[in-house]
C-alpha positions as a Markdown table, in Angstrom:
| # | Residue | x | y | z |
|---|---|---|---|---|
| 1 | Unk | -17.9 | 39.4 | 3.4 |
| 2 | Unk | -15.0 | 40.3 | 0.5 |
| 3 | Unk | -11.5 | 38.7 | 1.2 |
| 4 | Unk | -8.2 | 40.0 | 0.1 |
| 5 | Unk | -6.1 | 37.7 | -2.5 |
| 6 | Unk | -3.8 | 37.5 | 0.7 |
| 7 | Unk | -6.0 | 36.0 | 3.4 |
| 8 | Unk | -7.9 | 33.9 | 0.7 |
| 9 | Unk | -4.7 | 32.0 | -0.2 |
| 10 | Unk | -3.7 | 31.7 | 3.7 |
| 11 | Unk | -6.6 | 29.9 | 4.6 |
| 12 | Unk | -6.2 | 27.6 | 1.4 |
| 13 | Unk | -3.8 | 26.2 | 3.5 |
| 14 | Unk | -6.2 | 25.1 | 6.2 |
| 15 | Unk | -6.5 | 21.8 | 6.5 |
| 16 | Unk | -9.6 | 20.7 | 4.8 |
| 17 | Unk | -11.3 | 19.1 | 7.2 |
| 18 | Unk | -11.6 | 22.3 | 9.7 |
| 19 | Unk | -11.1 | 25.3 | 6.8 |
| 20 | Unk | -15.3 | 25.8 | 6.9 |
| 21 | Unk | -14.9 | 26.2 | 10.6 |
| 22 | Unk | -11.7 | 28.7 | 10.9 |
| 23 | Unk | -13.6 | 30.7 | 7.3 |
| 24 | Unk | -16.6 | 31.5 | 10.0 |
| 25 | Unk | -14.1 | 31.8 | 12.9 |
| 26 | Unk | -12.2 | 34.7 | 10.4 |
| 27 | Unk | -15.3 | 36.4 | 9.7 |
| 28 | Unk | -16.3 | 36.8 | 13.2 |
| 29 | Unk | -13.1 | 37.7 | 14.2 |
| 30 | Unk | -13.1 | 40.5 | 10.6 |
| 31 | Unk | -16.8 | 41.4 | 12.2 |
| 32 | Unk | -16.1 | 42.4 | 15.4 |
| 33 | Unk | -13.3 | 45.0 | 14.6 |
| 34 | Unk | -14.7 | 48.3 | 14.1 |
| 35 | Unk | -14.3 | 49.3 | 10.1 |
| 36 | Unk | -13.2 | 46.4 | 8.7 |
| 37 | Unk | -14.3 | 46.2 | 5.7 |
| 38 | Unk | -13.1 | 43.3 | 4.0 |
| 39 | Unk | -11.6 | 40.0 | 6.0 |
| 40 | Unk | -7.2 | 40.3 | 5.8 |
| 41 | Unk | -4.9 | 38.1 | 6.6 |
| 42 | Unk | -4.1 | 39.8 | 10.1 |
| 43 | Unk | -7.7 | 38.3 | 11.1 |
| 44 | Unk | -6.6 | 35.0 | 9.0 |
| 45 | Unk | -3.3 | 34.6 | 11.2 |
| 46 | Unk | -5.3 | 36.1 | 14.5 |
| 47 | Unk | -7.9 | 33.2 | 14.4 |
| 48 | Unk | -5.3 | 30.3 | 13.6 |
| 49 | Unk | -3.4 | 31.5 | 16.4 |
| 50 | Unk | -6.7 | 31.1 | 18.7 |
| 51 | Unk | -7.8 | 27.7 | 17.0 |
| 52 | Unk | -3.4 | 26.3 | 17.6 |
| 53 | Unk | -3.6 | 27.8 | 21.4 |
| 54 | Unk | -7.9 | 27.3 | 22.1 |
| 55 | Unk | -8.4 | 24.1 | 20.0 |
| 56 | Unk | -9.7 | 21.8 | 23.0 |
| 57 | Unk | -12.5 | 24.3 | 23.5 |
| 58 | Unk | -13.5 | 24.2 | 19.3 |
| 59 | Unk | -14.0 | 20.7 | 19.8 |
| 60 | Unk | -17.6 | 19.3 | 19.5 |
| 61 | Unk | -17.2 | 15.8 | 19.1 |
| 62 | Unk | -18.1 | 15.5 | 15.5 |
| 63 | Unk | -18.2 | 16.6 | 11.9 |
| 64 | Unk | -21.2 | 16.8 | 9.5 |
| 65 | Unk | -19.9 | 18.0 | 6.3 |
| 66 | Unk | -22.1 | 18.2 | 2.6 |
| 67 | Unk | -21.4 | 18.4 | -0.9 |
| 68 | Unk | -22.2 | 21.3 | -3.1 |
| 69 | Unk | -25.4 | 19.5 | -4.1 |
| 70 | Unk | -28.0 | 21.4 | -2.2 |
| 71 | Unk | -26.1 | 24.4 | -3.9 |
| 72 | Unk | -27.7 | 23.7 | -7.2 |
| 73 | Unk | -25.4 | 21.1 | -8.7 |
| 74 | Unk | -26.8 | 19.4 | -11.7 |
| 75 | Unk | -25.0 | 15.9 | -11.0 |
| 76 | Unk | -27.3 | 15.1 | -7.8 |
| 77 | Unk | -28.3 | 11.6 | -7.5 |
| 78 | Unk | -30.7 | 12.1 | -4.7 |
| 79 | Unk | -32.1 | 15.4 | -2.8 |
| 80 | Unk | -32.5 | 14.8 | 1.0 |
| 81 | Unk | -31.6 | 18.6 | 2.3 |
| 82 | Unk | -33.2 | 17.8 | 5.7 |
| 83 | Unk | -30.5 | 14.5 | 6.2 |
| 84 | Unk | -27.3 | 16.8 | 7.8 |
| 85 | Unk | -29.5 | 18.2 | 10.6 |
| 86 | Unk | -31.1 | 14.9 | 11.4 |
| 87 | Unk | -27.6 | 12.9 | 11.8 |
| 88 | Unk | -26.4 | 16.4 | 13.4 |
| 89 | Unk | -29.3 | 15.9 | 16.0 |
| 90 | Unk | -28.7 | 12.3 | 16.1 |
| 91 | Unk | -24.6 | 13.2 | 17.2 |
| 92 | Unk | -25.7 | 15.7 | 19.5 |
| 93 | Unk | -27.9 | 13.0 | 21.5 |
| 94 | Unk | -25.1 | 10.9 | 21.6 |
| 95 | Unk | -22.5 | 12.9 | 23.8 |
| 96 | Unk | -19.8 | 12.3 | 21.7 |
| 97 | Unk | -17.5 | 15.1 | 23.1 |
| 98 | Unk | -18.1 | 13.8 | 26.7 |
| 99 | Unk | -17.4 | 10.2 | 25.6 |
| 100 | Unk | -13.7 | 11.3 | 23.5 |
| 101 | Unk | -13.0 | 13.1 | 27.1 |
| 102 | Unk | -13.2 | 10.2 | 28.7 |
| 103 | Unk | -10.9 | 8.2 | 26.2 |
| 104 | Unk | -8.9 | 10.5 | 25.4 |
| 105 | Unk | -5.4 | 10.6 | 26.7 |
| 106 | Unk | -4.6 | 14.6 | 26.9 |
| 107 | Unk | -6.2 | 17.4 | 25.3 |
| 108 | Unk | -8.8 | 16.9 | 22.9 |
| 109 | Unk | -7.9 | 17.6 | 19.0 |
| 110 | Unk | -9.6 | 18.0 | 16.2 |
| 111 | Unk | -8.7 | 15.2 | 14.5 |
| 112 | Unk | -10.4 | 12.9 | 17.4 |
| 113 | Unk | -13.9 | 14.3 | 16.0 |
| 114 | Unk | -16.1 | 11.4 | 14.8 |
| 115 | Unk | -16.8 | 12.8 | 10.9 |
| 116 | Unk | -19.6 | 12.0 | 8.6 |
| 117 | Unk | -19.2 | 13.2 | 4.9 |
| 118 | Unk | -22.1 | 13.6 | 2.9 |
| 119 | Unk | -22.0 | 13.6 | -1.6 |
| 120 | Unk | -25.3 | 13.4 | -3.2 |
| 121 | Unk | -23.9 | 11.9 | -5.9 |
| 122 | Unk | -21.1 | 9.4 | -7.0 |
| 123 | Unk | -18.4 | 12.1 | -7.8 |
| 124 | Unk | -18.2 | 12.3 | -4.1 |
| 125 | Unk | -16.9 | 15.9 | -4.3 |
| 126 | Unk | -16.7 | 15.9 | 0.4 |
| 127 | Unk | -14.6 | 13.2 | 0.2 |
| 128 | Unk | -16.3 | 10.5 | 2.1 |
| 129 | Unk | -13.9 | 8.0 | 1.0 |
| 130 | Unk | -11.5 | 8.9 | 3.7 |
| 131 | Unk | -14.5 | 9.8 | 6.8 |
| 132 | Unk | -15.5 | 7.6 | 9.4 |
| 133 | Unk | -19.0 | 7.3 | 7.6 |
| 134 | Unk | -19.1 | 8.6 | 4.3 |
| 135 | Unk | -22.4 | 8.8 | 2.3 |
| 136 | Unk | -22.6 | 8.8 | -1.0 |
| 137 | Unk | -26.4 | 10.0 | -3.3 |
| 138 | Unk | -27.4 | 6.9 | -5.6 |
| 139 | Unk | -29.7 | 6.2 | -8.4 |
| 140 | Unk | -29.6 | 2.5 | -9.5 |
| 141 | Unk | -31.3 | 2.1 | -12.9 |
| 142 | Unk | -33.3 | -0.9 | -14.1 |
| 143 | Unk | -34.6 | -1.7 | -17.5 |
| 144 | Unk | -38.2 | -1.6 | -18.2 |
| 145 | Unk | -40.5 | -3.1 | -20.4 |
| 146 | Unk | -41.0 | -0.1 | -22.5 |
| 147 | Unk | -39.4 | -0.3 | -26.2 |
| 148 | Unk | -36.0 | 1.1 | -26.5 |
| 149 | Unk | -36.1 | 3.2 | -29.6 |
| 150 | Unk | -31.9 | 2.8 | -29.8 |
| 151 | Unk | -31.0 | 6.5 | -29.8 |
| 152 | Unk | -28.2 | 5.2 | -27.9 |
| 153 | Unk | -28.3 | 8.5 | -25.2 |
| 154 | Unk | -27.7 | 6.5 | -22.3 |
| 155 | Unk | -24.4 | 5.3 | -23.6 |
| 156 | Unk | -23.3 | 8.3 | -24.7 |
| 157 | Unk | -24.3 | 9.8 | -21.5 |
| 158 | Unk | -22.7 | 7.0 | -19.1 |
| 159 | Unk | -19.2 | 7.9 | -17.8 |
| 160 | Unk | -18.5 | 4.7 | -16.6 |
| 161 | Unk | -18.7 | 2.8 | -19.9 |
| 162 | Unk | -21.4 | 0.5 | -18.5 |
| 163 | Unk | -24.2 | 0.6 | -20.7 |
| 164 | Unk | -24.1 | -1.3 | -24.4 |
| 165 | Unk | -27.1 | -1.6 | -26.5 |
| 166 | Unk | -27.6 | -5.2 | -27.1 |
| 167 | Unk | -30.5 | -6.1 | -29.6 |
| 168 | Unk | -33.2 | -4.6 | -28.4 |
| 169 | Unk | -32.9 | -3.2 | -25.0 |
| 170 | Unk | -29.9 | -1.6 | -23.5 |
| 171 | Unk | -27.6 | -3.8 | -21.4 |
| 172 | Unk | -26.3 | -2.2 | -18.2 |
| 173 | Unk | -23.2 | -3.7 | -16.5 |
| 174 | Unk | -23.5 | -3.7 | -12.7 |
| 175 | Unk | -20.0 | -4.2 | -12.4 |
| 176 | Unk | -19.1 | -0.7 | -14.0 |
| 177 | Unk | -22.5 | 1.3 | -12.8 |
| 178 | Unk | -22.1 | 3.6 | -9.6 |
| 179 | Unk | -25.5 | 4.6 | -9.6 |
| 180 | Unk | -24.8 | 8.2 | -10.4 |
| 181 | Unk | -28.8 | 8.0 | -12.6 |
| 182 | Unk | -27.6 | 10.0 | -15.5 |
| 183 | Unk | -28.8 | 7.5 | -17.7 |
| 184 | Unk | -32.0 | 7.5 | -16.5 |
| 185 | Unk | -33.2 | 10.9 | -16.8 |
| 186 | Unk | -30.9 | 10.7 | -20.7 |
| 187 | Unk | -33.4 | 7.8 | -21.2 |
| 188 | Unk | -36.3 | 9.3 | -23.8 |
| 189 | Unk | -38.2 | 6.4 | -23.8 |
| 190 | Unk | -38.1 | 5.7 | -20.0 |
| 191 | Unk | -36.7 | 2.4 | -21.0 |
| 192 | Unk | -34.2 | 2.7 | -18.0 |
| 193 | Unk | -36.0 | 3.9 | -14.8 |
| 194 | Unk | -35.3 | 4.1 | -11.2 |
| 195 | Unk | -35.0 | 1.0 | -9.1 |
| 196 | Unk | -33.4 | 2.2 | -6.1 |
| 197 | Unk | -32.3 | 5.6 | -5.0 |
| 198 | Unk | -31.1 | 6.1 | -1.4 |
| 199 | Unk | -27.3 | 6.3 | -0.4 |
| 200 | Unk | -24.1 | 4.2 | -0.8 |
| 201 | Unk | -22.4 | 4.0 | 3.2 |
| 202 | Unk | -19.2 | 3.7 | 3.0 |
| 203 | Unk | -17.6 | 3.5 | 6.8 |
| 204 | Unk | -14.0 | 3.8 | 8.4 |
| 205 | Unk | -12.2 | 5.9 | 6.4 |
| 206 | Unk | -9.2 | 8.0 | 7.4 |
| 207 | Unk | -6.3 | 10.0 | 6.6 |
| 208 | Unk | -3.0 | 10.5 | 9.1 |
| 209 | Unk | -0.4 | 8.5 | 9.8 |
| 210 | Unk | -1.8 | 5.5 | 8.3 |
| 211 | Unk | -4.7 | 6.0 | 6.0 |
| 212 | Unk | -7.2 | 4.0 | 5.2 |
| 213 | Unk | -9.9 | 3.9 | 2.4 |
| 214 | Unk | -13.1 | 3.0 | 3.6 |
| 215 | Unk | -15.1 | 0.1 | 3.2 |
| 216 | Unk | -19.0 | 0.0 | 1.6 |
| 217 | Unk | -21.3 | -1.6 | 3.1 |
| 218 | Unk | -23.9 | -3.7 | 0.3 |
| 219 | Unk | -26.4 | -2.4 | -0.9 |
| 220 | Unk | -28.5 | 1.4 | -1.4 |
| 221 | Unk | -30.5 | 2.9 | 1.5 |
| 222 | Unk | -33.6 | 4.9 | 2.0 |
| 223 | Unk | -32.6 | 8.1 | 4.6 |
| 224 | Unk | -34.6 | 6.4 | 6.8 |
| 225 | Unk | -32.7 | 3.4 | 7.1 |
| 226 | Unk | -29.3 | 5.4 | 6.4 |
| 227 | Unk | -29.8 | 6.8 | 9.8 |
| 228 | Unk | -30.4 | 3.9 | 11.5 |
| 229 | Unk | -27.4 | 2.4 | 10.1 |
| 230 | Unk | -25.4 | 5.6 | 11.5 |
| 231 | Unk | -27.2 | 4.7 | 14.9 |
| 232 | Unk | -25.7 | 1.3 | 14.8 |
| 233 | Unk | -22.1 | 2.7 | 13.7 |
| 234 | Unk | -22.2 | 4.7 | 16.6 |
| 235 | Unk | -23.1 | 2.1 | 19.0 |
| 236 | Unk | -20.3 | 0.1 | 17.5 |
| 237 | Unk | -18.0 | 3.2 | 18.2 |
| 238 | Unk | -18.9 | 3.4 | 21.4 |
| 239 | Unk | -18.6 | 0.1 | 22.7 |
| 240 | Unk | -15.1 | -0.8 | 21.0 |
| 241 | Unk | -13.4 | 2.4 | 21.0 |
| 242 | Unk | -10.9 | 2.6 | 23.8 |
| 243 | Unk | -8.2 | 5.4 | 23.5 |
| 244 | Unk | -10.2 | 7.6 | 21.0 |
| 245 | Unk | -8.6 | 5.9 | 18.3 |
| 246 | Unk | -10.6 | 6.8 | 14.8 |
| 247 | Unk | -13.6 | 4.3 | 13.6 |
| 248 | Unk | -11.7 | 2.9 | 10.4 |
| 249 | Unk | -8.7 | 1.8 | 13.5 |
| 250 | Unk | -11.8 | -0.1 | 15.0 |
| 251 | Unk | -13.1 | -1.8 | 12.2 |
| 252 | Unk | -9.7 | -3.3 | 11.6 |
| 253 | Unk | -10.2 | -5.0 | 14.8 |
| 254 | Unk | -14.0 | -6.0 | 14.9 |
| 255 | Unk | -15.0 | -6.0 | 11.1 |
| 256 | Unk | -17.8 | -4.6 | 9.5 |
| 257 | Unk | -20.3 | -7.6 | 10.4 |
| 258 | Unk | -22.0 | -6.1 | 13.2 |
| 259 | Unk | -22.8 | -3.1 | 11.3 |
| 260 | Unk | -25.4 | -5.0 | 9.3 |
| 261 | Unk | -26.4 | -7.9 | 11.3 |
| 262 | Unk | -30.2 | -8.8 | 11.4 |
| 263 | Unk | -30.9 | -6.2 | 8.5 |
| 264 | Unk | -31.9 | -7.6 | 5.2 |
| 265 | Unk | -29.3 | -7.2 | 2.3 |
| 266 | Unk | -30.3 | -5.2 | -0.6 |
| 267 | Unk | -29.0 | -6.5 | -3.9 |
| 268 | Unk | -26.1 | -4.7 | -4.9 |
| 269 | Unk | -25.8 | -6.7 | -8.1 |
């Protein structure tokens, strides 16, 4: 549906974290009025009045957001489309509105919604830095045994400055490498191919009052093993969380230990 320059610029100043939701809540509210033909911002100010004076009842419990990635974007690390409906199912098992109810003190907000952020790629353009699980594409190059003929693309292609050619094979700096994969499919030769491509977790993140960055756990993960990971963050949640307070606020207490006990490390260089 076509917005005006007016109601485009009000819901700008939505709060990220909710301005998908109120967009569909503005369209639906646009729908439902007989000839409108564009969305205004009379429906933009209509709807944030509902979502200021209603909010308790928009309130689900959680947050799955994504990247542009599935869009088309050329900078994906790694292509799991199916991965925000499975960890949405996985929420929805959970109860998680019930269980904020519960621990709550007063009416449920927004803000209390346990979010997951989702970038398929390093440039973590959904902000998962700053989510209570953040998830971030990865492609960890290795260097093979076939001959390097020194054209010297994956160091022109590298954004991090982490690749050098050193006599005859290129030397890659774990240190300085996020895994984005550029350089592997720059590689000609296929002297640098895949090792590992999963996900980066990065978990307790927040913004508020007193913001935290999140912390990653070691290591890249299959989808498979991403979600089981979000299983035990949950079950973490859930057993230390005691006024609703955010996951990053719990961490601080417990540490991230638990979080990977009994798992087997993968080498994060």
């Amino acid at each position: 549906m076509k917005w005006t320059r007016e109601a485009e610029e009000a819901v700008a100043k939505v709060p990220f974290f909710v301005r998908k939701r109120v967009r569909k809540r503005v369209e639906e509210e646009a729908a439902a009025r007989v000839g409108a033909g564009e969305v205004t911002l009379e429906h933009v100010r209509t709807c944030q009045q509902q979502f200021l004076n209603r909010m308790e009842e928009e309130v689900k419990g959680f947050q799955v957001e994504n990247c542009f990635g599935p869009s088309g974007c050329p900078n994906r690390a790694v292509a799991c489309d199916d991965l925000p409906r499975k960890i949405e199912d996985l929420f929805s098992r959970r109860g998680l509105r019930s269980f904020l109810a519960q621990k709550v003190k007063g009416p449920l907000k927004l803000h209390h919604e346990f979010r997951v952020s989702i970038s398929d790629c390093p440039n973590a353009c959904s902000r998962p830095q700053i989510a209570d699980i953040g998830l971030i594409g990865a492609r960890r190059p290795r260097v093979s045994e076939e001959e390097c003929s020194q054209c010297g693309a994956c160091v022109e292609t590298c954004g991090e400055g982490a690749i050098i050619l050193a006599g005859k094979w290129p030397v890659v700096d774990w240190g300085k490498c996020v895994s984005c994969g550029q350089c592997i499919a720059a590689c000609p030769t296929r002297t640098l191919q895949e090792e590992k491509k999963g996900f980066r977790i990065q978990v307790g993140g927040k913004l508020g009052r007193h913001p935290r960055l999140a912390e990653e756990l070691p290591g890249i993960y299959s989808p498979e093993e991403t979600l089981e990971i979000i299983g035990r963050c949950l079950d973490h949640y859930q057993k230390h969380c005691q006024d609703g307070e955010r996951f990053g606020e719990v961490l601080e207490k417990t540490g991230i230990k638990e979080l990977t006990d009994g798992r087997p490390q993968t080498d994060d260089r």
